[in-house]
C-alpha positions as CSV (number, residue, x, y, z in Angstrom):
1,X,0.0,0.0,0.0
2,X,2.7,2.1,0.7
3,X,4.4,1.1,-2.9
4,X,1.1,2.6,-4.3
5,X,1.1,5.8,-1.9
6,X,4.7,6.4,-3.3
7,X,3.6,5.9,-7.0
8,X,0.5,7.9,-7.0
9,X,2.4,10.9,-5.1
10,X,5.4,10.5,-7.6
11,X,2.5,10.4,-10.8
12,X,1.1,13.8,-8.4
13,X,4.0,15.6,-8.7
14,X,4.5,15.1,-12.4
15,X,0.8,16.3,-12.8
16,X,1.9,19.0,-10.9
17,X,5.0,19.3,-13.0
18,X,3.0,19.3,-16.1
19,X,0.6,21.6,-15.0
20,X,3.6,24.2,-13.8
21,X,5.1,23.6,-17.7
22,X,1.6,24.1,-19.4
23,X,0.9,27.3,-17.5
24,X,4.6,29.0,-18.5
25,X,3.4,27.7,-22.5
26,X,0.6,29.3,-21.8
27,X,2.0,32.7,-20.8
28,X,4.4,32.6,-23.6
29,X,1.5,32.2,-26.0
30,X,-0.3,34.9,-24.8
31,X,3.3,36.9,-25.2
32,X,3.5,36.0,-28.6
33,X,0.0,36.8,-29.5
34,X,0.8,40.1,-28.1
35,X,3.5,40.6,-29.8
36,X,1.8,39.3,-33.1
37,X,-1.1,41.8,-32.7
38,X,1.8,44.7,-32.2
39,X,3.5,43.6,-35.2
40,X,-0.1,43.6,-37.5
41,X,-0.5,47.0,-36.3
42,X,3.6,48.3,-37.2
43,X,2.5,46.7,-40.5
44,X,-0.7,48.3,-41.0
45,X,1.8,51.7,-40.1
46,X,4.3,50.6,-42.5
47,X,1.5,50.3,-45.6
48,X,0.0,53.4,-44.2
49,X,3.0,54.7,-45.0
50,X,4.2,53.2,-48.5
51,X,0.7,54.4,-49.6
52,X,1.2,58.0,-48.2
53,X,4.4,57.9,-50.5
54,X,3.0,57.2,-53.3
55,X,0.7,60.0,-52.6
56,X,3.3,62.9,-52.4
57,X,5.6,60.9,-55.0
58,X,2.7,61.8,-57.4
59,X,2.1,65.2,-56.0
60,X,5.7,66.0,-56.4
61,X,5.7,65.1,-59.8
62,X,2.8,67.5,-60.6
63,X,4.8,70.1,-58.5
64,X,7.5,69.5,-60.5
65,X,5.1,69.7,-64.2
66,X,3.5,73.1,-62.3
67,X,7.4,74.4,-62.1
68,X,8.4,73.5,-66.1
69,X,4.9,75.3,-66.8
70,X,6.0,78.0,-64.8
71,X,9.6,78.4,-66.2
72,X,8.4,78.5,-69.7
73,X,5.4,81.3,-68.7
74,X,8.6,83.2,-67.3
75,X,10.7,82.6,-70.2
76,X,8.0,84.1,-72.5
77,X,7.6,87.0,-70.1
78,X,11.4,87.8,-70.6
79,X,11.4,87.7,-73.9
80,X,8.4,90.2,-74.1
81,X,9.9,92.4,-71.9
82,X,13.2,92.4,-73.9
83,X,11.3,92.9,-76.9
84,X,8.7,95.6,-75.0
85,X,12.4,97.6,-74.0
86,X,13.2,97.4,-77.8
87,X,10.0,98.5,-79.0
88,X,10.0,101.2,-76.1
89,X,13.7,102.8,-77.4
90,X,12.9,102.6,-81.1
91,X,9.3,104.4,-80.6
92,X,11.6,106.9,-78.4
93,X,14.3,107.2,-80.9
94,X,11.6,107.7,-83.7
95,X,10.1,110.4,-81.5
96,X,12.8,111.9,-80.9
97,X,13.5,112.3,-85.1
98,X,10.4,113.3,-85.6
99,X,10.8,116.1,-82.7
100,X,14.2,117.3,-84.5
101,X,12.2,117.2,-87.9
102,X,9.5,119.0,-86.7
103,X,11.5,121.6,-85.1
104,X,13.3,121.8,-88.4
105,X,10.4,122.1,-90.3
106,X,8.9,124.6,-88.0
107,X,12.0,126.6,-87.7
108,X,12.4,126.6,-92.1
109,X,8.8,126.9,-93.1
110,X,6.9,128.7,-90.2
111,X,9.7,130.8,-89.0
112,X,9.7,129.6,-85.5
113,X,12.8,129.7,-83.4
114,X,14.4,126.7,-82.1
């Protein structure tokens, strides 16, 4: 009876044993479910993310459309200007012949003093 006693408290303490091991798989499953749901939610970040890249890599390439719009509007502007100045000093200078004619002619045919 004793023999038996012995037996079933050895077979006790390897339930207990077992029961000791299963509890500590346990709480490392429930770690590494943790640290599964953490990991979903860095890689839900992470897509977040590559998405949001691919938003401003488009937007920069319209910025960057806008700008080659832009620089050709500016390059026309100059070249209006530059050709406004021109047009400005050859009106001038043709004023300015006509003003000497006409003082000439006023000066010859009307009598006028310079």
């Amino acid at each position: 009876m004793a023999a038996v006693t012995a037996e079933i408290e050895g077979h006790m303490a390897q339930i207990d044993e077992v029961s000791l091991a299963l509890g500590e798989m346990k709480a490392a499953l429930d770690f590494i479910k943790t640290e599964l749901s953490y990991a979903r939610v860095v890689r839900n970040e992470i897509a977040t993310q590559v998405q949001n890249l691919g938003v401003v890599s488009n937007e920069v390439e319209a910025l960057k459309l806008e700008v080659k719009a832009l620089e050709k509007i500016v390059g026309i502007h100059e070249r209006w200007r530059q050709r406004g100045i021109g047009i400005v000093l050859f009106l001038s200078s043709i004023a300015a012949i006509c003003g000497a004619a006409l003082t000439i002619v006023l000066h010859k045919v009307f009598g006028i003093p310079r």
